[in-house]
N, C-alpha and C positions, 0 to 999 in steps of 0.2 A: 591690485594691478598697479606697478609702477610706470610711470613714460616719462621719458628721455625728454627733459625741455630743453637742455641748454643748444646756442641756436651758432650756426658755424658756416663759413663763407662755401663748403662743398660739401655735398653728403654720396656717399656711394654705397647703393646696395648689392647686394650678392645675395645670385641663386646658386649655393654651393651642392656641389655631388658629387659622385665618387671622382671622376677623370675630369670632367670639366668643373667651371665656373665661369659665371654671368655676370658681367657687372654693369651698374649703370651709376652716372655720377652727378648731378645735381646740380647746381649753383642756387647762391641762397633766392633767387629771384623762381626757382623752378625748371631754366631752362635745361636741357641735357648738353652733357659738356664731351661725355663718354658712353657707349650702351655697345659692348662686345664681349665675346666669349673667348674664352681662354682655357687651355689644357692646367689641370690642375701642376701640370709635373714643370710645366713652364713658368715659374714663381719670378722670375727675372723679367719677362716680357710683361706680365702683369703690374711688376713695381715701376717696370720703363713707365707703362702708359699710365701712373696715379703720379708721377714724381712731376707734374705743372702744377698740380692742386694741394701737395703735400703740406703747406705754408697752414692751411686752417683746416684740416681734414676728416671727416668722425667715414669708418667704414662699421659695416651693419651685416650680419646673416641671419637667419632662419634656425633654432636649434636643431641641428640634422645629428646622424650619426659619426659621422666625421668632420666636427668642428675643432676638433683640440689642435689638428697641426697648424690650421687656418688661424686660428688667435696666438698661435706662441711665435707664426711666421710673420705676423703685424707686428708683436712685440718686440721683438728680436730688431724689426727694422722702425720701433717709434710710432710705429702707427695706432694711434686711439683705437680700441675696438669694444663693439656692444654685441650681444647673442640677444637676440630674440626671443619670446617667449612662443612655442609652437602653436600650445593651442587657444592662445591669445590673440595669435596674428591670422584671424581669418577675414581680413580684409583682403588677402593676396591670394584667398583661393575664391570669391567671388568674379562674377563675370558671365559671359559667353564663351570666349574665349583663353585659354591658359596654355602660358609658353612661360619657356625660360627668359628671353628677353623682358615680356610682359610683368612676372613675377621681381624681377630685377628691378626695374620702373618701380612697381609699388611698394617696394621694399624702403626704397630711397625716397620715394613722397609718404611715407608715412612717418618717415626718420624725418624731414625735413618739417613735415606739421607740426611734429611733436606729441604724435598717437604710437607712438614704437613702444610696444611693451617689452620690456628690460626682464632678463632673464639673468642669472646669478651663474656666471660664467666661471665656475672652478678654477681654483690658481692652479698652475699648471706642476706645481713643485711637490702638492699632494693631491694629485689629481688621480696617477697610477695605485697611491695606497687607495685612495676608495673603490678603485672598481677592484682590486683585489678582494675589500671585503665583499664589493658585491658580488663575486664569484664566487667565494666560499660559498654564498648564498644560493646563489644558483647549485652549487655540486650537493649541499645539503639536500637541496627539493629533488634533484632526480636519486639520491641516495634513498628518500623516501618513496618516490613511483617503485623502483629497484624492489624494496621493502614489500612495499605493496602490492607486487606481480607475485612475487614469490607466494601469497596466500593466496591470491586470485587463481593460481595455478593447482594448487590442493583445493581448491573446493569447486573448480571445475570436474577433477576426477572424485570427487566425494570424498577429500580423503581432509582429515583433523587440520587444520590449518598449523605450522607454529607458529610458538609465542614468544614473544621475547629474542627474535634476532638479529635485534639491534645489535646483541652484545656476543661477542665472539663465542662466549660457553656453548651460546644457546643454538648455535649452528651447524654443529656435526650430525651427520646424517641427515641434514635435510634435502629431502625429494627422492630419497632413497626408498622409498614406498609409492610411488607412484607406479603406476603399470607400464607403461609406454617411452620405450628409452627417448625419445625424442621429447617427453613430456621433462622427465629427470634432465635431458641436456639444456633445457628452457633455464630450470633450474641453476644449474650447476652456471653457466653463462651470468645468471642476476648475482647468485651470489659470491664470483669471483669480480661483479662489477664492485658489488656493495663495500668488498674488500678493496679493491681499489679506490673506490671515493673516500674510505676511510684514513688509508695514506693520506691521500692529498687533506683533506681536510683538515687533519691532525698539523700537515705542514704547514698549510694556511694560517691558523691559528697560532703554531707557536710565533711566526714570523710577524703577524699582526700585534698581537701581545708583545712581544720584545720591540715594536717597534713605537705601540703607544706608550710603553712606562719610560722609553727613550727619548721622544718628541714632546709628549703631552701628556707627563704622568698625574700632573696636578686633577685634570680635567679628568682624564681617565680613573681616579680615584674616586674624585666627587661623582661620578656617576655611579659608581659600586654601592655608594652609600646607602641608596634605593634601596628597602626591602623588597627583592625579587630581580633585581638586576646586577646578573652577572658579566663576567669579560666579552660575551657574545651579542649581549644586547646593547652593553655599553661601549664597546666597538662600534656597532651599527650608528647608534645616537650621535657619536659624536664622528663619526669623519662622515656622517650626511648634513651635519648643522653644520660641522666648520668653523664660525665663527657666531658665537648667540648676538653680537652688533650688529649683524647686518639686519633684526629684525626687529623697528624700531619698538614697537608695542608688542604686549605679549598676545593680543588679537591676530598679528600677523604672525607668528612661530604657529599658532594650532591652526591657521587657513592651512598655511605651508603643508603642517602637516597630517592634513587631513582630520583635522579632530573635530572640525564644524564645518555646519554647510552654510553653503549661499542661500540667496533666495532671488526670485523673480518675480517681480512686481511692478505690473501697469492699470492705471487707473483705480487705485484702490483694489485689486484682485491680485490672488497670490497664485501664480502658476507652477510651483511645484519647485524644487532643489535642483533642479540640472549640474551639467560640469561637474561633478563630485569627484573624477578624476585628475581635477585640477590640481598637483599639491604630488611632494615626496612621496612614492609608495611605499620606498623601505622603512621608512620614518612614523606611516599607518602600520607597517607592519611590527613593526618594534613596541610602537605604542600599544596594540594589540595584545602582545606576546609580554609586554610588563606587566600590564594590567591586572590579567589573568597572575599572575605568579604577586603580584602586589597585593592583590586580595587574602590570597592563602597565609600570609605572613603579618599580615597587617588586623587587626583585632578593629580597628575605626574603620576601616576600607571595608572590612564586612559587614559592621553595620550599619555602614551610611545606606550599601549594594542595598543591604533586606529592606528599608525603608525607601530606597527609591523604586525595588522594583514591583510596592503595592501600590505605586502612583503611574508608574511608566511601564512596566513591565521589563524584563529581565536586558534585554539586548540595550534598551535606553538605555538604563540603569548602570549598564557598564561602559556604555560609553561617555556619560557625566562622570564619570570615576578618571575615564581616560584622560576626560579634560580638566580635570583636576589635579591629575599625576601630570597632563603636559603645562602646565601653569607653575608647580612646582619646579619642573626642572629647566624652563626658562628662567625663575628669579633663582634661582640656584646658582646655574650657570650666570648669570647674570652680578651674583653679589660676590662672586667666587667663595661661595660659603658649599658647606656638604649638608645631606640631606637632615631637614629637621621635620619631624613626625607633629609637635606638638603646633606647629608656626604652622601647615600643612593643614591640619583640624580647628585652629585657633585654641589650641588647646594652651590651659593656665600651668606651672608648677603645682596648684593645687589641686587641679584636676584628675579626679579619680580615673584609674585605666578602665578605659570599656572592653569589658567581653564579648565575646561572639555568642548569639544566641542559640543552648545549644540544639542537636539535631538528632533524633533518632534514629 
């Protein structure tokens, strides 16, 4: 968790949301200088009433859904701005009582103490490419439900499930055995969606790819280098990390992204991992989805897996891999060098190749 020290003659916090906004302003002694609401669409009446204090000014929000216009309209007019970390900042939903106003107040006395957890506010200039790739991601997963109903629906009527139609061959005639026209139009409905998410996704991609080997092909490269990551995964990695500087230790790249847990600890007693949600999800998921494909291709990845998983069992055992593959691709990124297998294992030039043990 990081917080905001540095200390400034007014601080004002904001309870943002869709139509309004709440602000409250500070002085560095405590007292309130401003505490009113305002229609989000009125951006002018808002900057009237900050322009006495703009001389030394930090303004503060909450990570909500709708933060991006709210940081590029401080920007645009000079104004310092910090996001909040969400599930960081549960000082402001304590209490008795919770209002807008209230929540505004403790926004700006926590900014003012110097307890504001600092949240890594997306530059706004590639902010649109990443939620693009996050939407691919999204059309990918209902393309799968999509996938998924369509066999759900043959083996409701007892009937063979297909296989394979992910892939265009493998989809003619299907649902065409079903009894029940209304059963077949179930059908025919998922897999004219499946076909549409297919377009788009296929658009997605190419536009994403021509846009990373245009902006950031270097990086985009070094990530390929991976055994087991491709344009899809290496896309994801790198417009969620953005830049590998802002994470000073490579301790804080695997909190980030979920590759290790916390702990909670009073009086000598360990009460369990909590927060595990804390941390990039696409960035667990990415890690997830390399890993498994890093193993396959990687002759030392499998048998570091078979010796960890008679110590930990299988699910550990790939998750020390994870954190091993994300350790890797922070000093990677970090040295701007591409991926090295032997530097990875501590592995010599003379070092004989290990084999995978084999399998019956």
């Amino acid at each position: 968790m990081k917080f905001y020290l540095q200390q400034h003659q007014f601080y004002c916090g904001v309870d943002l949301h869709a139509n309004t906004l709440h602000a409250c302003v500070l002085n560095s002694s405590g007292e309130k200088l401003l505490h009113k609401n305002f229609q989000c669409q009125d951006t002018a009446v808002f900057l009237e009433q900050l322009q006495p204090f703009r001389n030394d000014l930090i303004v503060a929000c909450e990570s909500t859904f709708n933060w991006y216009w709210f940081a590029d309209f401080l920007e645009d007019h000079q104004l310092p701005f910090l996001l909040g970390h969400a599930l960081y900042m549960k000082a402001i939903h304590g209490g008795k009582t919770k209002s807008d106003p209230i929540d505004s107040e403790k926004i700006a006395r926590i900014l003012r103490g110097g307890t504001f957890p600092v949240a890594f506010a997306y530059p706004r200039q590639d902010r649109a490419t990443r939620d693009l790739m996050r939407r691919r991601t999204f059309l990918v997963r209902r393309r799968a439900e999509a996938l998924g109903h369509v066999q759900l629906v043959h083996l409701q009527h007892n009937h063979t499930k297909p296989t394979n139609i992910k892939y265009k061959a493998n989809r003619i005639g299907v649902g065409e055995s079903l009894p029940h026209p209304h059963a077949k139009l179930i059908v025919d409905v998922d897999m004219r969606l499946i076909e549409a998410y297919d377009l788009q996704i296929a658009r997605l991609e190419a536009e994403l790819t021509q846009s990373a080997k245009k902006d950031h092909p270097q990086t985009f490269y070094r990530l390929q280098t991976i055994p087991g990551i491709g344009p899809v995964l290496a896309l994801t990695l790198m417009h969620e990390i953005y830049s590998i500087d802002r994470f000073p230790k490579v301790g804080d790249f695997l909190s980030y992204s979920r590759l290790v847990k916390g702990s909670h600890t009073s009086a000598g007693k360990n009460y369990g991992s909590p927060n595990s949600k804390i941390g990039n999800a696409h960035l667990r998921w990415a890690f997830g989805e390399a890993v498994s494909l890093f193993k396959r291709q990687s002759s030392e990845a499998t048998l570091y897996c078979q010796r960890m998983e008679k110590k930990h069992g299988k699910g550990r055992a790939m998750n020390m891999l994870a954190v091993k593959l994300g350790r890797a691709v922070y000093y990677m990124l970090r040295r701007n060098e591409a991926f090295d297998i032997k530097r990875m294992w501590n592995l010599s030039e003379s070092t004989p190749s290990i084999e995978p043990a084999a399998t019956n």
